[in-house]
C-alpha angles and dihedrals in degrees: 000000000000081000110126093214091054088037090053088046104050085056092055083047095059087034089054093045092044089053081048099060088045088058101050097029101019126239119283095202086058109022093190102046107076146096112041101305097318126105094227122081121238093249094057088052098095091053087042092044088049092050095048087051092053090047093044089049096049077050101062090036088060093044088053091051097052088047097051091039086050093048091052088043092059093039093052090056092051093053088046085055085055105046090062110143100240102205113233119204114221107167135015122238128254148184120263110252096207121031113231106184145033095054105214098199093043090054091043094050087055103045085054088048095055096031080058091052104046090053093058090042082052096038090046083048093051095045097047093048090056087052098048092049087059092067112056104200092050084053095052087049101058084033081065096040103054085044086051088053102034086064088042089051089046094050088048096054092045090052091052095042092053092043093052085048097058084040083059095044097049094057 
């Protein structure tokens, strides 16, 4: 027992146990260096191990997925190539014997007739405004008046344009 070779032995012995227990438990002095090179102890394998199936496992779930999803996708644009509405003749066209609208004459009748119209409106509001130069008070009046409506007409536009802005701006 006071022999230095079993002595020695006996120390390589606890040294190799100890190594041992750092292996399978890990080593509480250095908590990342244990375990073969790993950084998870022996006896966490079987929780790590469980966890890596079940990963391995979502994985090829997913793969299976995206291939099945990707097969239907191909197959849905080929379908889509195939469905193309092909165009059959099945008359040629021809020109009507007979036209049934717009009515020429009908059109031409009634572009005289308001053409007509509007002349003698024109030729009555000509007449009437160099009457009206030749008296002077009448003049002043509708001078007044067309000022008077002008800045109506103005008011009127600002108000819509800044009501259509705020409209605008509201959206």
């Amino acid at each position: 027992a006071d022999s230095p070779i079993i002595i020695k032995m006996d120390q390589e012995l606890n040294e190799m146990k100890r190594q041992l227990r750092a292996i399978e438990f890990g080593d509480k002095n250095k908590p990342g260096e244990f375990g073969a090179g790993f950084s998870v102890p022996f006896s966490g394998l079987p929780e790590v191990v469980l966890e890596y199936a079940r990963l391995v496992r979502d994985v090829k779930v997913q793969e299976a997925i995206f291939e099945l999803l990707t097969q239907q996708y191909e197959q849905a644009k080929i379908m889509e190539l195939k469905d193309t509405p092909t165009v059959q003749f099945l008359d040629e066209a021809s020109p009507p014997e007979k036209k049934s609208i717009p009515r020429r004459s009908r059109i031409v009748i009634f572009a005289a007739f308001a053409s007509l119209m509007l002349s003698i409106l024109a030729a009555f509001v000509i007449e009437s405004f160099e009457k009206l130069t030749q008296k002077p008070e009448e003049y002043k009046k509708w001078c007044a008046l067309r000022e008077k409506l002008a800045g109506d007409l103005a008011r009127f536009s600002r108000s819509i344009t800044s009501h259509l802005k705020i409209t605008r701006r509201s959206r």
